[in-house]
Gaussian input, Z-matrix of N, CA and C with variables (Angstrom, degrees):
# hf/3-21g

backbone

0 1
 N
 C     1     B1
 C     2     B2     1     A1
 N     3     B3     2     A2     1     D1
 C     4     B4     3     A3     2     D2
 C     5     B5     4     A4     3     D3
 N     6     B6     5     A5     4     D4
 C     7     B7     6     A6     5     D5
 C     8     B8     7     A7     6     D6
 N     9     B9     8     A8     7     D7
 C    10    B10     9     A9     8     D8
 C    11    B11    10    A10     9     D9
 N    12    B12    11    A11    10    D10
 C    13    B13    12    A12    11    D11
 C    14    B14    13    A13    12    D12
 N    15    B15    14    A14    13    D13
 C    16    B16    15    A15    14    D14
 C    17    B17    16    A16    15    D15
 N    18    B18    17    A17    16    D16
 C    19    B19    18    A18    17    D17
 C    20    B20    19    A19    18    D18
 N    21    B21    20    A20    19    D19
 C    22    B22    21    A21    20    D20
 C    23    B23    22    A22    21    D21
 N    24    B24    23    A23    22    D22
 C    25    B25    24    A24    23    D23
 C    26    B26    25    A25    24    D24
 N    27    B27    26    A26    25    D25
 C    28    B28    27    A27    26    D26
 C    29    B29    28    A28    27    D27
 N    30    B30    29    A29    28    D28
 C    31    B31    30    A30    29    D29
 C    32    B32    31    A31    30    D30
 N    33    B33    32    A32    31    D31
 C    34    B34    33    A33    32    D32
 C    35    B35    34    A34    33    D33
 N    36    B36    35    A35    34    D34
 C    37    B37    36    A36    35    D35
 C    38    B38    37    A37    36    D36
 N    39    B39    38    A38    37    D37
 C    40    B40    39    A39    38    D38
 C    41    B41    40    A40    39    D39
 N    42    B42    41    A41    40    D40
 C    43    B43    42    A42    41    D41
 C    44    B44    43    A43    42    D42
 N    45    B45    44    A44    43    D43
 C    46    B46    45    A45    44    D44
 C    47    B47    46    A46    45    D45
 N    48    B48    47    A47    46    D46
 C    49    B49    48    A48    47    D47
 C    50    B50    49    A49    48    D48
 N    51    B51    50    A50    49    D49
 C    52    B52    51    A51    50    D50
 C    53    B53    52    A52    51    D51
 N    54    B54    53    A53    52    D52
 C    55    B55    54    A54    53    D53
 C    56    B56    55    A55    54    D54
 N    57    B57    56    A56    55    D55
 C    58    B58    57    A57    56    D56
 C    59    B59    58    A58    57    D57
 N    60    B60    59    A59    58    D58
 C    61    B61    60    A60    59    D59
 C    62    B62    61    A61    60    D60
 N    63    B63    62    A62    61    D61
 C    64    B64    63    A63    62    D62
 C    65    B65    64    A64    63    D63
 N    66    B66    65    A65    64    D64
 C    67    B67    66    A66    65    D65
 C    68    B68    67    A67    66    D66
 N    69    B69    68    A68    67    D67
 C    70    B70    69    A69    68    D68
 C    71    B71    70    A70    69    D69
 N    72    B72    71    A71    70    D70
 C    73    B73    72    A72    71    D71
 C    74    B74    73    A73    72    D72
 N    75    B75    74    A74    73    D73
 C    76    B76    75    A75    74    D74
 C    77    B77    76    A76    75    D75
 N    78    B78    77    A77    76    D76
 C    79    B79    78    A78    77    D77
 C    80    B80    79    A79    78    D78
 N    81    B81    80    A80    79    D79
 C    82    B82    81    A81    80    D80
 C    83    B83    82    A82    81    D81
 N    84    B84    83    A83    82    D82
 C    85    B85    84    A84    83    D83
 C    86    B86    85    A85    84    D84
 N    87    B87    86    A86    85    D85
 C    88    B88    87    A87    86    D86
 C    89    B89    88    A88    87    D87
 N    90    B90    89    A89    88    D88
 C    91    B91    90    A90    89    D89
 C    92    B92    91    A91    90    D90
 N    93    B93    92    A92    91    D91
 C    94    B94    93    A93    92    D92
 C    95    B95    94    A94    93    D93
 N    96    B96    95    A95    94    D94
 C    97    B97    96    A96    95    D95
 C    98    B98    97    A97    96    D96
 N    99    B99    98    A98    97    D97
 C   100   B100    99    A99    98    D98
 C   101   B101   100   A100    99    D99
 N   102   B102   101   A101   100   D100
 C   103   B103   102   A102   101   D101
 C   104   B104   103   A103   102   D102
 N   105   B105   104   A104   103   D103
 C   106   B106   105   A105   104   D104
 C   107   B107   106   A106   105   D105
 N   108   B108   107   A107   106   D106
 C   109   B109   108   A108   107   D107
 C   110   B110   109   A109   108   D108
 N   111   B111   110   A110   109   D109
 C   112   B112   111   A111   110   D110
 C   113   B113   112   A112   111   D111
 N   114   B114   113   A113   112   D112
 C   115   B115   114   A114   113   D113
 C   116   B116   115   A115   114   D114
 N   117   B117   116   A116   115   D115
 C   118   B118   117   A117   116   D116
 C   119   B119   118   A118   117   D117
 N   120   B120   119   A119   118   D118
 C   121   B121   120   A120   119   D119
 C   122   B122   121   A121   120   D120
 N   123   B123   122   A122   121   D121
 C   124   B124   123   A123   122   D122
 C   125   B125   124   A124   123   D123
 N   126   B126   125   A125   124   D124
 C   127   B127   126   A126   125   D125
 C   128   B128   127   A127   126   D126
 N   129   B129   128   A128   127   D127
 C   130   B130   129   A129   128   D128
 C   131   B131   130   A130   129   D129
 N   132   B132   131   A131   130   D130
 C   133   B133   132   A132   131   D131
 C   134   B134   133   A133   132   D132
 N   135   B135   134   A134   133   D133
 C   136   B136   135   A135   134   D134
 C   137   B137   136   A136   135   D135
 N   138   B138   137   A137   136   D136
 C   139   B139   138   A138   137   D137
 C   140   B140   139   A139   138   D138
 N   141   B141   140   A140   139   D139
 C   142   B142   141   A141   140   D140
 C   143   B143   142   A142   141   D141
 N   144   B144   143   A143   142   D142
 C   145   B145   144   A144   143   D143
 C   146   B146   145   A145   144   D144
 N   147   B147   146   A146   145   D145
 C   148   B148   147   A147   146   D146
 C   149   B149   148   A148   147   D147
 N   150   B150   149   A149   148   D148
 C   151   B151   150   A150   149   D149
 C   152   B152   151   A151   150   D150
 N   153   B153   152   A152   151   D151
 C   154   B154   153   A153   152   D152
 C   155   B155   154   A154   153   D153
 N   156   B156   155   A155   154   D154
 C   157   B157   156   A156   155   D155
 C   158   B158   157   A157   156   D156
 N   159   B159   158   A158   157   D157
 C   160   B160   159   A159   158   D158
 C   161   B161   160   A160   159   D159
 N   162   B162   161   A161   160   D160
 C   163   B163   162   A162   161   D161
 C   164   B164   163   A163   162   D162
 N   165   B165   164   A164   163   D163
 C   166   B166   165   A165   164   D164
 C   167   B167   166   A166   165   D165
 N   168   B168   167   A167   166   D166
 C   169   B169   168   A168   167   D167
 C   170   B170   169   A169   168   D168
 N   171   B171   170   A170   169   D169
 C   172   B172   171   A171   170   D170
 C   173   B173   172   A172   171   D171
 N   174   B174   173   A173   172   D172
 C   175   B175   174   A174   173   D173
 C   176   B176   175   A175   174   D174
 N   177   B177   176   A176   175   D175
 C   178   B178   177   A177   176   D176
 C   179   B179   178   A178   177   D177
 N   180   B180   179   A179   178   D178
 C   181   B181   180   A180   179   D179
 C   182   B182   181   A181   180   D180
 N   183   B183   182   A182   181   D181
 C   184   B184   183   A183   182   D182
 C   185   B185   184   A184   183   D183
 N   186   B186   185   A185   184   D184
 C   187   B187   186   A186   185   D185
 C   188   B188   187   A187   186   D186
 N   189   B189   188   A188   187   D187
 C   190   B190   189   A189   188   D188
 C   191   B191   190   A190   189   D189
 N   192   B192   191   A191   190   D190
 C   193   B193   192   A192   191   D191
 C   194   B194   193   A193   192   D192
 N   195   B195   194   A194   193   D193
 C   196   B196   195   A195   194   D194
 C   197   B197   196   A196   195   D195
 N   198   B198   197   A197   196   D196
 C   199   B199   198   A198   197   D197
 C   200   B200   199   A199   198   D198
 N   201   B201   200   A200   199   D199
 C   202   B202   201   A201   200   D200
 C   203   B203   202   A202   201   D201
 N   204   B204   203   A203   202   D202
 C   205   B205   204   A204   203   D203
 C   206   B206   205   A205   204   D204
 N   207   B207   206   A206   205   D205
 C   208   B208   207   A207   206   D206
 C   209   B209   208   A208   207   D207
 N   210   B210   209   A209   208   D208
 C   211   B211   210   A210   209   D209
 C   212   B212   211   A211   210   D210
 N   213   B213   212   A212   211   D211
 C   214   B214   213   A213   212   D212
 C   215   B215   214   A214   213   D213
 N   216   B216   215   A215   214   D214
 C   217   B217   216   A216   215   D215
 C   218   B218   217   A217   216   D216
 N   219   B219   218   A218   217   D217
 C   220   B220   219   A219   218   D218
 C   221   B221   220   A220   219   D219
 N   222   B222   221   A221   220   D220
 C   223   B223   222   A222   221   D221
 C   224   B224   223   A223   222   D222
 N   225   B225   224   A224   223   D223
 C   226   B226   225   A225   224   D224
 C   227   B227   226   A226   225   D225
 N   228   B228   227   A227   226   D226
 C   229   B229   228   A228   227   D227
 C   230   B230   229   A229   228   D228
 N   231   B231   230   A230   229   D229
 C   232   B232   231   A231   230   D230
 C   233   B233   232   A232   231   D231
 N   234   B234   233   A233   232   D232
 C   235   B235   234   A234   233   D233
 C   236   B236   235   A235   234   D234
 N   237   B237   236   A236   235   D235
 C   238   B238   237   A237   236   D236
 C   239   B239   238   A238   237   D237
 N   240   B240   239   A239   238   D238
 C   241   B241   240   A240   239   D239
 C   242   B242   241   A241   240   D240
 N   243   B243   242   A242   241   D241
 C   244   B244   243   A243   242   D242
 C   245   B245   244   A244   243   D243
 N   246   B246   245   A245   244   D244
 C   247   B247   246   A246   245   D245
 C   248   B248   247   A247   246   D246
 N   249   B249   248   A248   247   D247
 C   250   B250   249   A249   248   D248
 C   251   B251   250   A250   249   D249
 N   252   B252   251   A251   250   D250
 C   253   B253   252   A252   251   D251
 C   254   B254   253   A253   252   D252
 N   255   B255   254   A254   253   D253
 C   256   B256   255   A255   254   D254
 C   257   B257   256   A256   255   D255
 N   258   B258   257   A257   256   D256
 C   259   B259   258   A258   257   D257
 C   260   B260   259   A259   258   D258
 N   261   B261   260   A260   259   D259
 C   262   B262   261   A261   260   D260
 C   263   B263   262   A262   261   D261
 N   264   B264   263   A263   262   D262
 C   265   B265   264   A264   263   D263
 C   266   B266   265   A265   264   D264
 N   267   B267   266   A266   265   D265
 C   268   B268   267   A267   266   D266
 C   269   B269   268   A268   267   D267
 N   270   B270   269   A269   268   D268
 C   271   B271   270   A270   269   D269
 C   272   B272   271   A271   270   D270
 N   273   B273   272   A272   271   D271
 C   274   B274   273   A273   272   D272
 C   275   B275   274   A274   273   D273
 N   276   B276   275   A275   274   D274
 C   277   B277   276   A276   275   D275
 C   278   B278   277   A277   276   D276
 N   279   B279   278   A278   277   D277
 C   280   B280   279   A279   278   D278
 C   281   B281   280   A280   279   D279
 N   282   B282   281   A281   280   D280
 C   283   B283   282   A282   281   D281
 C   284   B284   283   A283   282   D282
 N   285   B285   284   A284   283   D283
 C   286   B286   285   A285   284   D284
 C   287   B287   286   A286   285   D285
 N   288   B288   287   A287   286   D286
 C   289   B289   288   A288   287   D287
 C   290   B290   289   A289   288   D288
 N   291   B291   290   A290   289   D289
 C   292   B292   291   A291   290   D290
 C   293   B293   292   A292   291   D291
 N   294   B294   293   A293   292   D292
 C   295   B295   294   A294   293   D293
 C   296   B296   295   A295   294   D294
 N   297   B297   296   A296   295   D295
 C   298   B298   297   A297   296   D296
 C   299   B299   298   A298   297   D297
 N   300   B300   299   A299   298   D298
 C   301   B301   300   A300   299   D299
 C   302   B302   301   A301   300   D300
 N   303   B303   302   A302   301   D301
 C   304   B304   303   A303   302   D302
 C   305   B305   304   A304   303   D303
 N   306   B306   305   A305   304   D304
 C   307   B307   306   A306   305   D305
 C   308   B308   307   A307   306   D306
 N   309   B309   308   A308   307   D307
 C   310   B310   309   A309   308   D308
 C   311   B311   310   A310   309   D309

   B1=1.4557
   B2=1.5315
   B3=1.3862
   B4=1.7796
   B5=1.1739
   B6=1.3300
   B7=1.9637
   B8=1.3522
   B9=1.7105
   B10=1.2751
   B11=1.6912
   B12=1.5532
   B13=1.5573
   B14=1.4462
   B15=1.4003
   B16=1.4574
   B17=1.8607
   B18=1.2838
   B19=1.4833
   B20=1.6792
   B21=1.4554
   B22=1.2841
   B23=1.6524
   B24=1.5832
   B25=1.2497
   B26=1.6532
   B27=1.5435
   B28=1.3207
   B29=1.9127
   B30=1.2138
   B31=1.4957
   B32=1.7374
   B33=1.5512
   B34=1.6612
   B35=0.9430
   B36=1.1871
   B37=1.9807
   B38=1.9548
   B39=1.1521
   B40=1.4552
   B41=1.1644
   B42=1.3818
   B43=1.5775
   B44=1.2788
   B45=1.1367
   B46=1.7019
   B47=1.8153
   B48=1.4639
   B49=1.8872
   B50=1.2972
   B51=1.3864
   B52=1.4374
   B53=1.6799
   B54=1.1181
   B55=1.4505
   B56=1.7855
   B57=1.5641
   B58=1.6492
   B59=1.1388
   B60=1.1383
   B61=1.4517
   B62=1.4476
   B63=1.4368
   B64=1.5184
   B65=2.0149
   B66=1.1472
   B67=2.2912
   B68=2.3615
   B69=1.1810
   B70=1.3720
   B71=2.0318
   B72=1.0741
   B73=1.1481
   B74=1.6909
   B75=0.8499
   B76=1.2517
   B77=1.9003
   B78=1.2807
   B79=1.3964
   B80=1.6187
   B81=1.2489
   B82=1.9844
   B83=1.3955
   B84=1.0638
   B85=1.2285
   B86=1.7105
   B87=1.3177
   B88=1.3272
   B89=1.4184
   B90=0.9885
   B91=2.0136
   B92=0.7646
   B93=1.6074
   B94=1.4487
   B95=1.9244
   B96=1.5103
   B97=1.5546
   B98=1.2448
   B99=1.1347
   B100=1.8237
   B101=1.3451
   B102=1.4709
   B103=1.5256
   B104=1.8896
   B105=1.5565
   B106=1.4776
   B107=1.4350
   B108=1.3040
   B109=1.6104
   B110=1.5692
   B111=1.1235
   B112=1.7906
   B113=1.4205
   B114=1.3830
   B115=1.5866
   B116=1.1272
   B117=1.2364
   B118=0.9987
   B119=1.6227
   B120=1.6533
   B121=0.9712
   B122=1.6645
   B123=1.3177
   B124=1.2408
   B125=1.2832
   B126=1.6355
   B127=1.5870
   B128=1.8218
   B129=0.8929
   B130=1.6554
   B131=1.6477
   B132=1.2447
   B133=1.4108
   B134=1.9195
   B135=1.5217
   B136=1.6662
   B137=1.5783
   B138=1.3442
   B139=1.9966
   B140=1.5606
   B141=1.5260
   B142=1.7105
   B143=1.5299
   B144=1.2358
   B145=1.2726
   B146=1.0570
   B147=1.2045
   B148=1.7102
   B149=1.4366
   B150=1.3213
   B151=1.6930
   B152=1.4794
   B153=1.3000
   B154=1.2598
   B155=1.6282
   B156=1.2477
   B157=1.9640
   B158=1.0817
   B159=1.6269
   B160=1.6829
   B161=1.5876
   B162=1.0252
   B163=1.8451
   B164=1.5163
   B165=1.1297
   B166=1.5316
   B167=1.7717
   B168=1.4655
   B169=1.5686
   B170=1.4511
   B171=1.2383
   B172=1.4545
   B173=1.4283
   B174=1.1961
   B175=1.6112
   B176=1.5251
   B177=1.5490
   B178=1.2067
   B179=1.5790
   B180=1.5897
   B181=1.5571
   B182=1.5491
   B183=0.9763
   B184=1.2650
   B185=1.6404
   B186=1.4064
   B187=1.4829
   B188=1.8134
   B189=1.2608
   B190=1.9340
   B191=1.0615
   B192=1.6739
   B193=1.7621
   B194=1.4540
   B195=1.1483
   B196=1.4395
   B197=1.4309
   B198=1.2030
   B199=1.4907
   B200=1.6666
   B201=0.7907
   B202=1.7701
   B203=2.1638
   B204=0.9898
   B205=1.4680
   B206=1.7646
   B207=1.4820
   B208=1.5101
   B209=1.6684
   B210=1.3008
   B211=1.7094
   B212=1.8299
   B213=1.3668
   B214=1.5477
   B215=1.7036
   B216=1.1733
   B217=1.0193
   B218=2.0574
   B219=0.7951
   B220=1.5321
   B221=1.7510
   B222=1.4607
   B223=1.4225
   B224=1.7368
   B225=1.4552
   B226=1.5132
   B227=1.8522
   B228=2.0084
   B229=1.3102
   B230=1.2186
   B231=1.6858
   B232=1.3691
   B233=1.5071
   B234=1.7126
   B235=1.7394
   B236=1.3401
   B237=1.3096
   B238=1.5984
   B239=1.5838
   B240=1.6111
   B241=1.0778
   B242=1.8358
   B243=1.4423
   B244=1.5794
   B245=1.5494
   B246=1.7945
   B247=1.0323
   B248=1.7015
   B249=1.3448
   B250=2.3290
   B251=1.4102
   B252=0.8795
   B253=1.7858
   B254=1.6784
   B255=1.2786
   B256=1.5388
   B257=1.7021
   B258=1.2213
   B259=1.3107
   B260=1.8307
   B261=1.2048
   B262=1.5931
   B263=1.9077
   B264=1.0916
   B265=1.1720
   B266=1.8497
   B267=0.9683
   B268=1.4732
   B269=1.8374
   B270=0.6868
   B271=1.2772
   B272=1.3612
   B273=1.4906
   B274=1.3173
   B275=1.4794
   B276=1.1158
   B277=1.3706
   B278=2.1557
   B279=1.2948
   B280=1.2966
   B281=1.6995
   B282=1.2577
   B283=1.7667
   B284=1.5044
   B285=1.4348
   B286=1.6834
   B287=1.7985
   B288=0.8124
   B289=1.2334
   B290=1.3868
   B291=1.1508
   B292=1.5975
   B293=1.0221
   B294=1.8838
   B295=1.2289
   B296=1.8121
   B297=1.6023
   B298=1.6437
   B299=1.8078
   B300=0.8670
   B301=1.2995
   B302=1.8967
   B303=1.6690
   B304=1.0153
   B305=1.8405
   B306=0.9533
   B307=1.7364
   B308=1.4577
   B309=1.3453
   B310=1.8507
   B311=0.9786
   A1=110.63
   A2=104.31
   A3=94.11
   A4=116.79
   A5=118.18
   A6=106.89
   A7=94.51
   A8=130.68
   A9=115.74
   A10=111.80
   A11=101.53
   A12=102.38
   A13=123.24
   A14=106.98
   A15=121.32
   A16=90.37
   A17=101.94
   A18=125.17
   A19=112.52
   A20=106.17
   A21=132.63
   A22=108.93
   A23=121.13
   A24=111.44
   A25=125.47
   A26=91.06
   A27=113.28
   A28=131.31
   A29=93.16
   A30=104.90
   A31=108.54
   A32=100.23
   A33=123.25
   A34=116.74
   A35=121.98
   A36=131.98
   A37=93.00
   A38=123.16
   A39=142.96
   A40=121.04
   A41=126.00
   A42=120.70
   A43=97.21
   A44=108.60
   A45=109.87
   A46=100.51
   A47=110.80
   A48=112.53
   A49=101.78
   A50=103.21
   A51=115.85
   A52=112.85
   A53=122.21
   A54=127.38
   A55=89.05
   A56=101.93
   A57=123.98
   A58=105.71
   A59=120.28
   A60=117.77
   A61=129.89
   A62=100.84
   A63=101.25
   A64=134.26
   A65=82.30
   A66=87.29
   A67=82.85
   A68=104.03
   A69=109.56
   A70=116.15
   A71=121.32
   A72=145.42
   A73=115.63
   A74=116.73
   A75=133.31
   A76=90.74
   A77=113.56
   A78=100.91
   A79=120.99
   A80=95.00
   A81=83.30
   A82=118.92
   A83=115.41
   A84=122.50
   A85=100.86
   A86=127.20
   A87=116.92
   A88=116.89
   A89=118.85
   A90=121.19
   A91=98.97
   A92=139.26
   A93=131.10
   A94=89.69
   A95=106.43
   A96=96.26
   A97=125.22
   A98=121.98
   A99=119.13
   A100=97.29
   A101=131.27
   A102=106.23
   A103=93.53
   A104=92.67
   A105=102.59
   A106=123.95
   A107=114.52
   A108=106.43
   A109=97.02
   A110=123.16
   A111=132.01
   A112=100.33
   A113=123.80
   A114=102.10
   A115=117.93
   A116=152.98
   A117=170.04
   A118=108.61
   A119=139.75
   A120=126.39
   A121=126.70
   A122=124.72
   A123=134.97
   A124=112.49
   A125=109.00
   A126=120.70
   A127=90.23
   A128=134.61
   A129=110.46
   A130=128.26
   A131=119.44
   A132=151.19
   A133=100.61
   A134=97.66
   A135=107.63
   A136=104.21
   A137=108.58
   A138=84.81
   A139=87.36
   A140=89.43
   A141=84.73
   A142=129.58
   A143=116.71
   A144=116.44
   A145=120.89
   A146=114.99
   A147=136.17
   A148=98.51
   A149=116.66
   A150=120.68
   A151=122.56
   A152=108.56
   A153=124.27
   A154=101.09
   A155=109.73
   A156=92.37
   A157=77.83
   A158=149.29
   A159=143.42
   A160=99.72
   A161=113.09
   A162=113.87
   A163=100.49
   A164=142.10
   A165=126.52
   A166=87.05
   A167=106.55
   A168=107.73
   A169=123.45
   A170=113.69
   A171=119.28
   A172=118.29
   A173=119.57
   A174=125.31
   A175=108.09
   A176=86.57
   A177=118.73
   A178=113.94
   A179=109.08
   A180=127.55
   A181=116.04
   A182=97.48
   A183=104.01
   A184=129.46
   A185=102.42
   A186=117.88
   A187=101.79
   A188=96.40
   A189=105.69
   A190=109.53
   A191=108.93
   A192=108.09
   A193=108.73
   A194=124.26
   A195=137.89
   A196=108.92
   A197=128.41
   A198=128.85
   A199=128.90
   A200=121.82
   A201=145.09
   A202=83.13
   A203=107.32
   A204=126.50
   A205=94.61
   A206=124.91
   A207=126.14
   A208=107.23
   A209=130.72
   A210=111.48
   A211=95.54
   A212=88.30
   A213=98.49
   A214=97.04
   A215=131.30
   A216=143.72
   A217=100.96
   A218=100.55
   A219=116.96
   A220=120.93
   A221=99.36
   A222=90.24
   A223=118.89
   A224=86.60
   A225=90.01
   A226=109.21
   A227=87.86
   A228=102.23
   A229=109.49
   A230=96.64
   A231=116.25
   A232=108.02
   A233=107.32
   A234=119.73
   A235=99.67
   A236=94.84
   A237=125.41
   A238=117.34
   A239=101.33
   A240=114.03
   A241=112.22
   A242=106.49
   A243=138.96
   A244=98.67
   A245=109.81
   A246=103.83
   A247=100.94
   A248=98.14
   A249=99.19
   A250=95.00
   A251=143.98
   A252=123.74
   A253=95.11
   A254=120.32
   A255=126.75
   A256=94.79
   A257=139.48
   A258=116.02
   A259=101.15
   A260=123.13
   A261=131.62
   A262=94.61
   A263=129.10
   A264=127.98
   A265=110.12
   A266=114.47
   A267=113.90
   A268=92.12
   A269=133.05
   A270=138.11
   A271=147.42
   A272=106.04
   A273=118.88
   A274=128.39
   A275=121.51
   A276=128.05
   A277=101.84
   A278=102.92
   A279=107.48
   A280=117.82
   A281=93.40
   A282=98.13
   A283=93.32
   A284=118.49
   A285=128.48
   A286=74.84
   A287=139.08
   A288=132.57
   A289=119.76
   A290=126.68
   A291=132.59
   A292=106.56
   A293=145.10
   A294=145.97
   A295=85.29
   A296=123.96
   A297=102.82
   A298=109.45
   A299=113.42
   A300=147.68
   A301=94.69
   A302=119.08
   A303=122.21
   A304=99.70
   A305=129.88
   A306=143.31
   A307=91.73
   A308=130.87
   A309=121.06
   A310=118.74
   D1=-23.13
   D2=176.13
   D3=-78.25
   D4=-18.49
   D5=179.29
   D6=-97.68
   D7=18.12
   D8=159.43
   D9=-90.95
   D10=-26.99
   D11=172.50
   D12=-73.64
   D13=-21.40
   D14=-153.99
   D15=-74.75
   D16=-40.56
   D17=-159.88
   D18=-65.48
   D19=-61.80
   D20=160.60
   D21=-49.59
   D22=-36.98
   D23=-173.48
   D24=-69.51
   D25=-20.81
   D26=177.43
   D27=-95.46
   D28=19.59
   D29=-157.00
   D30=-91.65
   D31=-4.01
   D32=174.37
   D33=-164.78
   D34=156.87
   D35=-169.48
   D36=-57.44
   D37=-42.18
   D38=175.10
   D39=-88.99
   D40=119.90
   D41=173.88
   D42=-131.30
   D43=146.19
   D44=-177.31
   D45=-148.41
   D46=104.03
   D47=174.08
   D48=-102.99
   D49=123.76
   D50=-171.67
   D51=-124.21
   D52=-147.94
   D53=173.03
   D54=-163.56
   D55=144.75
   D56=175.36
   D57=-44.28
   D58=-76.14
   D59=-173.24
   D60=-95.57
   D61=36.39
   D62=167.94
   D63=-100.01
   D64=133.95
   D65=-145.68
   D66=-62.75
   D67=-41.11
   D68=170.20
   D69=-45.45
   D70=-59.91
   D71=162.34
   D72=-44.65
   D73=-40.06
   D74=-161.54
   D75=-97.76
   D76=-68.88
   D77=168.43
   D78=-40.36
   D79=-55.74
   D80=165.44
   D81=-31.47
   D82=-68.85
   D83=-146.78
   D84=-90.64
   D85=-16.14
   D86=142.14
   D87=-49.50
   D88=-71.55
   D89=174.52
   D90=-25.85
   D91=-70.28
   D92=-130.72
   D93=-81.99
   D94=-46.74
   D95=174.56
   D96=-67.49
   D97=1.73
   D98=163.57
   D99=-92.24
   D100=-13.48
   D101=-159.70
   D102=-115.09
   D103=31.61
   D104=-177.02
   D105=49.70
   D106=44.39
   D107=-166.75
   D108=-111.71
   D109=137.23
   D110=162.31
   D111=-66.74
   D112=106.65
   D113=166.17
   D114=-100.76
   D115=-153.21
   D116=176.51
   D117=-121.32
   D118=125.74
   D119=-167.58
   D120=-145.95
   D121=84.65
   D122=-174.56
   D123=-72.09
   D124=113.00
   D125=-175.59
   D126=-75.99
   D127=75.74
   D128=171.77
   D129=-21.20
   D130=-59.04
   D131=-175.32
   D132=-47.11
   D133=-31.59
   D134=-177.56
   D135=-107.24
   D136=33.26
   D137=178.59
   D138=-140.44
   D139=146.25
   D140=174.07
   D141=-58.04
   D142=-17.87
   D143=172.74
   D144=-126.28
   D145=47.63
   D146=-177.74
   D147=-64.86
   D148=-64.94
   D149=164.75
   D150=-2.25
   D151=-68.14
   D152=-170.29
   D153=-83.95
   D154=-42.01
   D155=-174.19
   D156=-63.55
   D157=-96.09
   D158=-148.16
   D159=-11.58
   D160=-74.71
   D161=-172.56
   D162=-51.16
   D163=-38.97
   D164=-154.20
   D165=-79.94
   D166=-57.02
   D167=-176.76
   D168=-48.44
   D169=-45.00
   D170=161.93
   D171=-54.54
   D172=-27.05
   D173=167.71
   D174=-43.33
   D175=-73.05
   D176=-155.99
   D177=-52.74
   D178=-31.81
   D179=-178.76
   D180=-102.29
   D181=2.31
   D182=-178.98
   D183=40.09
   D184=54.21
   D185=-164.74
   D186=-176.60
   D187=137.58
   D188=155.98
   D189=-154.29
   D190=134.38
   D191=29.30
   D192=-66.76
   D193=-172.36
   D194=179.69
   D195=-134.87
   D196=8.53
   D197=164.46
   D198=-113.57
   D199=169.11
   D200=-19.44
   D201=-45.09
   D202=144.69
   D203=170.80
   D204=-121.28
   D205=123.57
   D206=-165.65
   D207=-116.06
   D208=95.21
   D209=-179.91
   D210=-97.61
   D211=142.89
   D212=171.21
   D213=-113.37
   D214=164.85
   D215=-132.87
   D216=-37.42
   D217=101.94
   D218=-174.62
   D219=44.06
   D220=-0.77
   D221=165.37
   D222=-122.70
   D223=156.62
   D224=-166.69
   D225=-93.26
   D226=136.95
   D227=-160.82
   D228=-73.03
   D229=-60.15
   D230=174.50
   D231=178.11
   D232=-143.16
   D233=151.43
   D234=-121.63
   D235=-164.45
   D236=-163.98
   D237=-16.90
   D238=-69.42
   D239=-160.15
   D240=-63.53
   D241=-34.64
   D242=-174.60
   D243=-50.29
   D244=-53.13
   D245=-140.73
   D246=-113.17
   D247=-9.13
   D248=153.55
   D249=-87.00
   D250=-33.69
   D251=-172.03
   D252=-56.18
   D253=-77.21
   D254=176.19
   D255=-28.86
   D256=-80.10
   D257=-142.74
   D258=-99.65
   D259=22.96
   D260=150.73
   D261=-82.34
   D262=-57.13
   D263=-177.93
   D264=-72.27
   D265=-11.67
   D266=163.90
   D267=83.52
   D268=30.34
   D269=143.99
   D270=-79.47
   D271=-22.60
   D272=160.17
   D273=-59.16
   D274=-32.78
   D275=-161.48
   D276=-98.93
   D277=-24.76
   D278=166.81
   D279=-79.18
   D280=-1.63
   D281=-169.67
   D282=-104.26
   D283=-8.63
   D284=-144.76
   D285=-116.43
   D286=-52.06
   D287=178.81
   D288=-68.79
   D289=-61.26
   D290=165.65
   D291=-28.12
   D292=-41.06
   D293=-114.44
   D294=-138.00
   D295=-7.30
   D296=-169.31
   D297=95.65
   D298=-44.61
   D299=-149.71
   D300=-52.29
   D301=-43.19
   D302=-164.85
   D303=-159.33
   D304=147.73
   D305=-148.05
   D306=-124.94
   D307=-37.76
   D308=-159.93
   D309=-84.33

């Protein structure tokens, strides 16, 4: 399951694994659409083996839940908290550029 995440993580400058109804998740992916970014977006909750990426990601973050889980150009940032600290510090959007991710 990890070279299924590894794989998927890389499939856009933006990766974002989330779950449907998560109000956390969903804020992600508002941000990323104000900060004009196309992401790429894995509902976990909708894939047959959502199960198992959840556990690899939770590995990997060392925390669950494990979503929104955010990779910017194939590496993983974090969730929530990881990834407003970066753009309260204005770092996000320089990482969003480096990565393809955003042109302005």
């Amino acid at each position: 399951m990890a070279e299924r995440v590894s794989r998927l993580s890389t499939e856009k400058a933006v990766v974002i694994f989330t779950r449907s109804q998560c109000p956390m998740c969903h804020a992600m992916l508002s941000l990323f659409s104000e900060l004009d970014v196309c992401a790429a977006v894995h509902e976990l909750d909708k894939d047959p083996r959502g199960r198992d990426m959840e556990r690899e990601l939770a590995r990997r973050l060392g925390r669950a839940p494990p979503v929104p889980a955010v990779f910017v150009g194939g590496n993983l940032v974090g969730s929530t908290d990881k990834v407003m600290s970066l753009h309260l510090a204005g770092k996000l959007v320089p990482m969003l550029k480096a990565a393809g991710a955003i042109w302005l």
